[in-house]
VOPAGU-2260 file (C-alpha; in pm, 1 decimal, decimal comma):
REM VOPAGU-2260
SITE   aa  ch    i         X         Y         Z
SITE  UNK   A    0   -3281,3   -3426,9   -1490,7
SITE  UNK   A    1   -3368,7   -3080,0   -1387,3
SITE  UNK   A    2   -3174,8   -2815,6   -1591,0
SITE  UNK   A    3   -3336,6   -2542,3   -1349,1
SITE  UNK   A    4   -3084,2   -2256,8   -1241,3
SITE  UNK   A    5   -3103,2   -2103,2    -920,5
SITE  UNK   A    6   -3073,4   -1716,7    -917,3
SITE  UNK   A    7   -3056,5   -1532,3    -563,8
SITE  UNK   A    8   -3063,6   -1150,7    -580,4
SITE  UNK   A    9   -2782,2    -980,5    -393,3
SITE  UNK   A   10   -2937,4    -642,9    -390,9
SITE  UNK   A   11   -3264,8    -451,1    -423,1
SITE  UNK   A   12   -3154,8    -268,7    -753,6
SITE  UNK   A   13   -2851,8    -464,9    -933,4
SITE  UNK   A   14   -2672,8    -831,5    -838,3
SITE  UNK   A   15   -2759,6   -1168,9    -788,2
SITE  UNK   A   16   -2542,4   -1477,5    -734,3
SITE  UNK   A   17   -2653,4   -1813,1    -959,8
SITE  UNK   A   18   -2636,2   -2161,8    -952,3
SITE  UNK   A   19   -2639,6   -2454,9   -1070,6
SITE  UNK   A   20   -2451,2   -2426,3   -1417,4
SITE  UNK   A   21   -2113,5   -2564,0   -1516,5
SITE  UNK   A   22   -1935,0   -2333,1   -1719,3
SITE  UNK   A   23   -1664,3   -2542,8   -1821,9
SITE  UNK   A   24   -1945,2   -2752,6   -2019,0
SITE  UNK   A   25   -2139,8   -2604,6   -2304,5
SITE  UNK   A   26   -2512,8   -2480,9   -2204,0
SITE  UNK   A   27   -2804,4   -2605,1   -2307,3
SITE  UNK   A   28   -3076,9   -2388,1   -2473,0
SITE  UNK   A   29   -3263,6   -2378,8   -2169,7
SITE  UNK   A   30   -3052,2   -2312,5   -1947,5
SITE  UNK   A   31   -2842,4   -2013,9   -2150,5
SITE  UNK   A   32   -3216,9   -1917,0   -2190,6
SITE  UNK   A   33   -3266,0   -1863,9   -1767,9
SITE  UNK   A   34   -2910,9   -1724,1   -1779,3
SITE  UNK   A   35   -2990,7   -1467,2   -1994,3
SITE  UNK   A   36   -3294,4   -1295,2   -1861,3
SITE  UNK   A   37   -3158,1   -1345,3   -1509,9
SITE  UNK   A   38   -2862,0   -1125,6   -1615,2
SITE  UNK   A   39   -3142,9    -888,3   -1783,2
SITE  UNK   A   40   -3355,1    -854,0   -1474,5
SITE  UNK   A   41   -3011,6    -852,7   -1225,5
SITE  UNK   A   42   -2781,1    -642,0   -1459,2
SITE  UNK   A   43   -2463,9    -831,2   -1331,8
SITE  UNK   A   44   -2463,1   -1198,7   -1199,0
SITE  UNK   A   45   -2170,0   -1425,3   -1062,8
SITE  UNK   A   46   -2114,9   -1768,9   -1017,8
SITE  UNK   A   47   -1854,5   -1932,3    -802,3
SITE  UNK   A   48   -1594,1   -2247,9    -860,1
SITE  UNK   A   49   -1595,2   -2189,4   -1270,0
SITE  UNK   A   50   -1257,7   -2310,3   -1353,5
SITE  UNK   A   51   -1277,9   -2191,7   -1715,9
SITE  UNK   A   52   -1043,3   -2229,3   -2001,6
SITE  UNK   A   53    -994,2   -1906,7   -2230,1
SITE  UNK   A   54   -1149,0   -2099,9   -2492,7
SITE  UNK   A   55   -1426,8   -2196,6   -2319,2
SITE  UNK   A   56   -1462,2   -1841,9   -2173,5
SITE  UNK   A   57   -1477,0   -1752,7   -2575,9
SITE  UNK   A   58   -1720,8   -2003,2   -2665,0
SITE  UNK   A   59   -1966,7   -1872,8   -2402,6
SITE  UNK   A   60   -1940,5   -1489,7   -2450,5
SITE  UNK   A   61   -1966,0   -1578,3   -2884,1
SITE  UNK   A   62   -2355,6   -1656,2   -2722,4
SITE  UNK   A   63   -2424,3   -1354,9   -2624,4
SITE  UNK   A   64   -2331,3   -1219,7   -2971,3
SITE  UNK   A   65   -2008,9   -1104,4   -3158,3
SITE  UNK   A   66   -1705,2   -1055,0   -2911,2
SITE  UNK   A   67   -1482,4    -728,1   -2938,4
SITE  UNK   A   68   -1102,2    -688,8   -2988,8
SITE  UNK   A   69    -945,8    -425,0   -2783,1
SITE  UNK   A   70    -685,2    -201,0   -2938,1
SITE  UNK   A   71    -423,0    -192,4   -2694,2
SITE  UNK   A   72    -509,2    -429,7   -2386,0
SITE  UNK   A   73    -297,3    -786,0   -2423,3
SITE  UNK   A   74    -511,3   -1081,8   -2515,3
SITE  UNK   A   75    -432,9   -1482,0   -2430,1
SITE  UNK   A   76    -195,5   -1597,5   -2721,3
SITE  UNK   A   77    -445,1   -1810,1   -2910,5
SITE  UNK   A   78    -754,6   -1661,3   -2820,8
SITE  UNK   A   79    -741,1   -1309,2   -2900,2
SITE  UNK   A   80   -1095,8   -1229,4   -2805,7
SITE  UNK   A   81    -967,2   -1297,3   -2383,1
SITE  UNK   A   82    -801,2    -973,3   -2274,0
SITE  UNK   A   83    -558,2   -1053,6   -2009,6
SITE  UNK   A   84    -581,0    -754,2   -1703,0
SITE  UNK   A   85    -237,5    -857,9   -1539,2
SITE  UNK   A   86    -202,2    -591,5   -1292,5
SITE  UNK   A   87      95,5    -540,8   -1043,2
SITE  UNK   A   88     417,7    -331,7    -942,7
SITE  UNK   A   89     561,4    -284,4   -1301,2
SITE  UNK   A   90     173,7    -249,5   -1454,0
SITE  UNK   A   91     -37,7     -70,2   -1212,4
SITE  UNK   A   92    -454,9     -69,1   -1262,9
SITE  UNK   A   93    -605,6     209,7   -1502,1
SITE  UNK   A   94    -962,0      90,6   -1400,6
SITE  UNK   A   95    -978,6     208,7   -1098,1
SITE  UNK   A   96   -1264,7     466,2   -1192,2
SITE  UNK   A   97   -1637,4     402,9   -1276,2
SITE  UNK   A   98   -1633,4     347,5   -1602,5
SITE  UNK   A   99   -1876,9     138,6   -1863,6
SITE  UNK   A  100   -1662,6     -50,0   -2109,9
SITE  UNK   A  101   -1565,5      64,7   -2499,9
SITE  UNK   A  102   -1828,1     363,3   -2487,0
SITE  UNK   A  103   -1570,7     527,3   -2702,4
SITE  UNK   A  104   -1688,2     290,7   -3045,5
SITE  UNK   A  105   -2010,3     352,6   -3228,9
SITE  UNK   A  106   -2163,5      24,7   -3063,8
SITE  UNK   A  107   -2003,3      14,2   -2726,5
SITE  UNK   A  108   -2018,7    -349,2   -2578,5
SITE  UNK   A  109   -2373,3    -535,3   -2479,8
SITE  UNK   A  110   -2209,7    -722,9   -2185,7
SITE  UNK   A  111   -1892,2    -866,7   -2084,1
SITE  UNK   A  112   -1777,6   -1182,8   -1881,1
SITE  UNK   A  113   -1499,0   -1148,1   -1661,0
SITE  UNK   A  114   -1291,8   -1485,8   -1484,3
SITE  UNK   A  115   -1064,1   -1440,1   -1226,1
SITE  UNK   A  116    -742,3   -1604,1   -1276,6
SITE  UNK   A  117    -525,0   -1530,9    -963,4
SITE  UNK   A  118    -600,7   -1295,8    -668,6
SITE  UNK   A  119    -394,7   -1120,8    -416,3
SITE  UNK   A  120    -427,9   -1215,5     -60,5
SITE  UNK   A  121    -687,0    -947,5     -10,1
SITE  UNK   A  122    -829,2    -625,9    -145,5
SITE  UNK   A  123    -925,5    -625,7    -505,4
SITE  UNK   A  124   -1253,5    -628,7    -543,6
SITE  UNK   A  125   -1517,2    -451,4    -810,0
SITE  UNK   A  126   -1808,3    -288,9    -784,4
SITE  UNK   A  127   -2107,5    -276,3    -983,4
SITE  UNK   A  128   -2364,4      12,4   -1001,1
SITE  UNK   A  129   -2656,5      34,3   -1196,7
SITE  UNK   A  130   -2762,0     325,1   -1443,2
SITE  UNK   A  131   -3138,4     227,4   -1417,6
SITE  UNK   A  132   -3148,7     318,7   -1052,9
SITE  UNK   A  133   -2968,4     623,1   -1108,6
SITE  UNK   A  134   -3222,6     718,4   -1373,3
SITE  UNK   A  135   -3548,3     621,2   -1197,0
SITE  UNK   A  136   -3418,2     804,1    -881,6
SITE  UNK   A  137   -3396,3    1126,1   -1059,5
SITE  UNK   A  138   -3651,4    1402,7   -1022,8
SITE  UNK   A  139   -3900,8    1405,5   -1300,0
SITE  UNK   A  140   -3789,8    1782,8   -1423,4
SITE  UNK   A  141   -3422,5    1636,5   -1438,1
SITE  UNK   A  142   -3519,4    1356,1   -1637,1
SITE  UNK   A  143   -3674,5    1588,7   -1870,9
SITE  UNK   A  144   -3414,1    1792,1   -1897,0
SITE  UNK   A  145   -3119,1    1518,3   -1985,6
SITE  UNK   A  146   -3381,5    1276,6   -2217,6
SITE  UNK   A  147   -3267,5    1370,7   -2589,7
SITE  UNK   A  148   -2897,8    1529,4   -2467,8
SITE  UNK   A  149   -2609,2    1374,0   -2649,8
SITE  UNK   A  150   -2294,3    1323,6   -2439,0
SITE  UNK   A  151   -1882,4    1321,6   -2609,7
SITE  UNK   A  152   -1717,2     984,4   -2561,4
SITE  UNK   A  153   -1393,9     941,5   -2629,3
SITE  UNK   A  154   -1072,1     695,9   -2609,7
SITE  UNK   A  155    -796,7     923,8   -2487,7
SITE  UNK   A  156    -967,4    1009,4   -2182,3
SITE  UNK   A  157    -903,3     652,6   -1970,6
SITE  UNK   A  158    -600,3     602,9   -2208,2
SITE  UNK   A  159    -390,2     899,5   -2184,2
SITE  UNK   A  160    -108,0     920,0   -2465,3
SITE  UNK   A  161     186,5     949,5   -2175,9
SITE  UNK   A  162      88,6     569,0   -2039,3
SITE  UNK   A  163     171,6     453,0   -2396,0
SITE  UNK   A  164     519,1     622,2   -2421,6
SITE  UNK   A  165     703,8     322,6   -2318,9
SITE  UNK   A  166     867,8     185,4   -2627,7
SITE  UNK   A  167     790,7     324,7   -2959,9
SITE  UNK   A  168     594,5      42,2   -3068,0
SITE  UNK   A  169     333,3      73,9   -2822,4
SITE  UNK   A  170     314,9     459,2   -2857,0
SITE  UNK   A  171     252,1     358,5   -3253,2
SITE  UNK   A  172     -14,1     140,0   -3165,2
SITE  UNK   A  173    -158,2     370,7   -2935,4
SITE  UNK   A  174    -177,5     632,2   -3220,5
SITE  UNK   A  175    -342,7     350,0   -3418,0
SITE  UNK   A  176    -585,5     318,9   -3162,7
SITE  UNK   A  177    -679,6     691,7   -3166,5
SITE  UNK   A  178    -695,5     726,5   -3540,0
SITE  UNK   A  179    -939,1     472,1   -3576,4
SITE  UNK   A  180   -1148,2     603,0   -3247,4
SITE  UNK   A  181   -1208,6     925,5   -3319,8
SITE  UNK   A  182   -1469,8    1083,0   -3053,0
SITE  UNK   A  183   -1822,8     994,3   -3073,8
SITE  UNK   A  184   -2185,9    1100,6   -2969,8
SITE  UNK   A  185   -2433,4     888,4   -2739,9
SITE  UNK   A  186   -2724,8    1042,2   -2615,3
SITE  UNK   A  187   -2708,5    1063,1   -2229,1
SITE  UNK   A  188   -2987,8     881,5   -2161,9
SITE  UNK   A  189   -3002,0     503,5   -2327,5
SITE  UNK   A  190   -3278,8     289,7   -2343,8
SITE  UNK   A  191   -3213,8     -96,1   -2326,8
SITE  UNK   A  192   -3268,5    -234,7   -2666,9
SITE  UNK   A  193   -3473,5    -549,8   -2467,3
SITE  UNK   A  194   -3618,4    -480,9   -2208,1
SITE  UNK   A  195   -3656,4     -80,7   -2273,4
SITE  UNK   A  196   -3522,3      35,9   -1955,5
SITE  UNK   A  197   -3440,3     365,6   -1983,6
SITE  UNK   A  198   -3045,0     424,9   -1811,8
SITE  UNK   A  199   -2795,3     694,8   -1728,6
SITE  UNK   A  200   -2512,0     652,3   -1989,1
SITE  UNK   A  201   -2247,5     898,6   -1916,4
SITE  UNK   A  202   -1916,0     787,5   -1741,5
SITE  UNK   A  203   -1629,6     919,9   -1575,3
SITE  UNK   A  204   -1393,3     681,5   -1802,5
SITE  UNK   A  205   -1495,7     822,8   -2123,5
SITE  UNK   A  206   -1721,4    1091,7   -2093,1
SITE  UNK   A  207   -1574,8    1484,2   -2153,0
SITE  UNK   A  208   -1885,0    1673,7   -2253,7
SITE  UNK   A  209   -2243,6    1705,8   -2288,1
SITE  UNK   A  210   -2250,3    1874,1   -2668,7
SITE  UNK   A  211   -2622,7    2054,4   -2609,8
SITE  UNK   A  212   -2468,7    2264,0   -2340,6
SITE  UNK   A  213   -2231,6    2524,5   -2261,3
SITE  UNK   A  214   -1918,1    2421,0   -2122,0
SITE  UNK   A  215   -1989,5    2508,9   -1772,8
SITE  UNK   A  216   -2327,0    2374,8   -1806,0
SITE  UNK   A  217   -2172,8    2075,1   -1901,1
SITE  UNK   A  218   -1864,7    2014,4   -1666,8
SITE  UNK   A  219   -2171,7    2129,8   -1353,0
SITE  UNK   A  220   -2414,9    1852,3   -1469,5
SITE  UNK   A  221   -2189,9    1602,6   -1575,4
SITE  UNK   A  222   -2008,1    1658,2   -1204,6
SITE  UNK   A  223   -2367,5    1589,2   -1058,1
SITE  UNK   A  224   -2465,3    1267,1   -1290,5
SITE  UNK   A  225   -2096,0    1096,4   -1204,2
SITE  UNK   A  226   -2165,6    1109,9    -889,8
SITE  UNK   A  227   -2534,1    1037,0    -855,1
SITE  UNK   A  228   -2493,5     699,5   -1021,0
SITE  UNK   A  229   -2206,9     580,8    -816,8
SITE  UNK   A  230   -2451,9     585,0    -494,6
SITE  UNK   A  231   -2395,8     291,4    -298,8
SITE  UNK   A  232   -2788,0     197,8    -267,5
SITE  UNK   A  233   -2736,8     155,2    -615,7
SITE  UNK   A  234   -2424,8     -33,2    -628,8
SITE  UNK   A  235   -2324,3    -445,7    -531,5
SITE  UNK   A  236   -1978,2    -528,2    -437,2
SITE  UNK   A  237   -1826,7    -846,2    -557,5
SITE  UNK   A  238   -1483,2   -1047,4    -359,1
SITE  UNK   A  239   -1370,2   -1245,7    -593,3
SITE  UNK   A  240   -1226,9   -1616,1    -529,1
SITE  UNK   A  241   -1037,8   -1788,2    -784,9
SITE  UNK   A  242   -1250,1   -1915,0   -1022,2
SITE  UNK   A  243   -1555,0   -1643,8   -1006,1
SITE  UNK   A  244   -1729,4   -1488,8   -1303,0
SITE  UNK   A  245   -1875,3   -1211,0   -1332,3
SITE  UNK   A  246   -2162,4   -1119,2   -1613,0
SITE  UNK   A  247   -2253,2    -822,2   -1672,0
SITE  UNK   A  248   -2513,2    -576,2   -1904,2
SITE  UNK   A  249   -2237,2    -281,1   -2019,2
SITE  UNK   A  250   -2572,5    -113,4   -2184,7
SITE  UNK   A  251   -2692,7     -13,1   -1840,6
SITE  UNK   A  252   -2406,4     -66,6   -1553,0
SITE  UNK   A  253   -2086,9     106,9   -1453,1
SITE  UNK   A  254   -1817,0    -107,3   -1245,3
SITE  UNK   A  255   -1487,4      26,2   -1081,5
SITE  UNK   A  256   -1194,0    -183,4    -972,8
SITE  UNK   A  257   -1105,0    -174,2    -630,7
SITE  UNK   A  258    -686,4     -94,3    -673,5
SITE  UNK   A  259    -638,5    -169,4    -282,4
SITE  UNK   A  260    -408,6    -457,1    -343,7
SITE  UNK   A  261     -50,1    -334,4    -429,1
SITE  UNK   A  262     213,2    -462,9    -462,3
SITE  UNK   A  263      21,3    -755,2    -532,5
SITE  UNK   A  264    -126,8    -916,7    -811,9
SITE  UNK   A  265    -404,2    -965,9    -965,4
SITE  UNK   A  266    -489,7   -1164,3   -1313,9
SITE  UNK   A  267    -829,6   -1127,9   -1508,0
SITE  UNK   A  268    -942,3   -1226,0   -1811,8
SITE  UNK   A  269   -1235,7   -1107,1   -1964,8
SITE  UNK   A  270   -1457,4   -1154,1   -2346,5
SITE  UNK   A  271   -1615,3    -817,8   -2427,6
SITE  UNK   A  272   -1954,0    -884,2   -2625,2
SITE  UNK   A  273   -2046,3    -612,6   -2903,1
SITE  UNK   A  274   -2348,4    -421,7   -2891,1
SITE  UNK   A  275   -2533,2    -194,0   -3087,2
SITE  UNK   A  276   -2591,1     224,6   -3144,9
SITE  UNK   A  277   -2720,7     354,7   -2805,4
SITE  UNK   A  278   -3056,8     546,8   -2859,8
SITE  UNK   A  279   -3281,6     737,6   -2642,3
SITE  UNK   A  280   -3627,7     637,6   -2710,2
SITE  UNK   A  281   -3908,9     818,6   -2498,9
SITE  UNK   A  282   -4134,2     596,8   -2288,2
């Protein structure tokens, strides 16, 4: 029996739709093998009518490598590596900006798989863009002028201490969460640790500063880069169904969630795969 995969591009820079697996069931070496270097080449892939348990959802993501904890999102009881993105009326969306996941840790996340669990009616869907297109695309004096720069990440940005002021258990562990995540440096340009891809990595979510510049020079460029990589001839837009997952390389993609849907909901779950340091390493 045939164990080949079919992978159909979506885009000319970033996406591409595959077939041909069952998620539910573990994958085969061969098969996690075509998965993988199709989500290398494609940066984000999807795959319809995966009815996935958390567990399962787990077991594939602990493939990719270690899976990440996050300090303050929910999690399924039981399976603490699923974070649970309920979000309605009483718990609007805070992701509703371009953002690249956990670049405020040392070793923000390699990837991340995302299920959907219940939709609303309409609206609510995410977008993809890809950092290597917004590199390549720049003008060669640019890119000379950004390769080496170190950028600030850091947590409070996308998670303000007045969201966490609702009971004084959450505003501890929100305190928790910024003494162990103290700010950190990445350099602003990241190569891929595979395939050596060099990418923008600098994001309205967690971004505040380039530290080689003056402020000005800073806010000015970073202003220009947040807005050059969200292009949409880089970008590929994703409506979800329920049971859709979504792949995706965090090392070289941003994504925004579409918050179009209130008051309705909307129920994710998604395993966040550690990476390593970012470097910048000339080609």
């Amino acid at each position: 029996m045939s164990e080949r995969i079919g992978i159909a591009p979506l885009g000319p820079y970033i996406g591409a739709e595959v077939t041909g697996l069952d998620l539910t069931r573990p994958l085969s070496d061969n098969q996690f093998e075509q998965l993988y270097h199709g989500l290398l080449r494609h940066q984000v892939v999807f795959l319809r009518g995966q009815d996935i348990t958390p567990a399962q959802q787990r077991d594939l993501a602990r493939r990719f490598g270690d899976l990440h904890i996050h300090p303050v999102y929910p999690h399924v009881r039981d399976v603490e590596e699923i974070i649970v993105l309920d979000t309605h009326d009483n718990n609007p969306p805070d992701n509703d900006n371009w953002h690249t996941d956990v670049t405020f840790i040392e070793t923000p996340p390699a990837g991340a798989i995302l299920a959907a669990k219940q939709l609303p009616a309409f609206g609510g869907d995410t977008l993809w863009t890809s950092g290597i297109a917004a590199w390549e695309t720049l003008s060669a004096p640019l890119q000379t002028l950004l390769s080496g720069l170190q950028a600030e990440h850091d947590f409070r940005k996308s998670f303000p201490e007045w969201k966490y002021r609702g009971s004084e258990e959450e505003h501890q562990r929100w305190l928790a969460a910024v003494e162990k995540n103290p700010p950190v440096l990445h350099p602003v340009v990241r190569t891929h640790p595979v395939s050596g891809k060099q990418a923008l990595f600098v994001n309205t979510g967690f971004t505040t500063r380039i530290v080689d510049l003056a402020e000005k020079e800073s806010d000015a460029l970073l202003a220009f880069l947040f807005e050059h990589v969200t292009k949409p001839e880089f970008q590929v837009r994703w409506r979800w169904t329920v049971g859709d997952v979504a792949i995706w390389d965090n090392r070289v993609t941003q994504h925004y969630a579409n918050a179009d849907y209130m008051p309705q909901r909307r129920i994710m779950h998604r395993a966040t795969i550690l990476g390593d340091r970012p470097f910048y390493r000339p080609q």
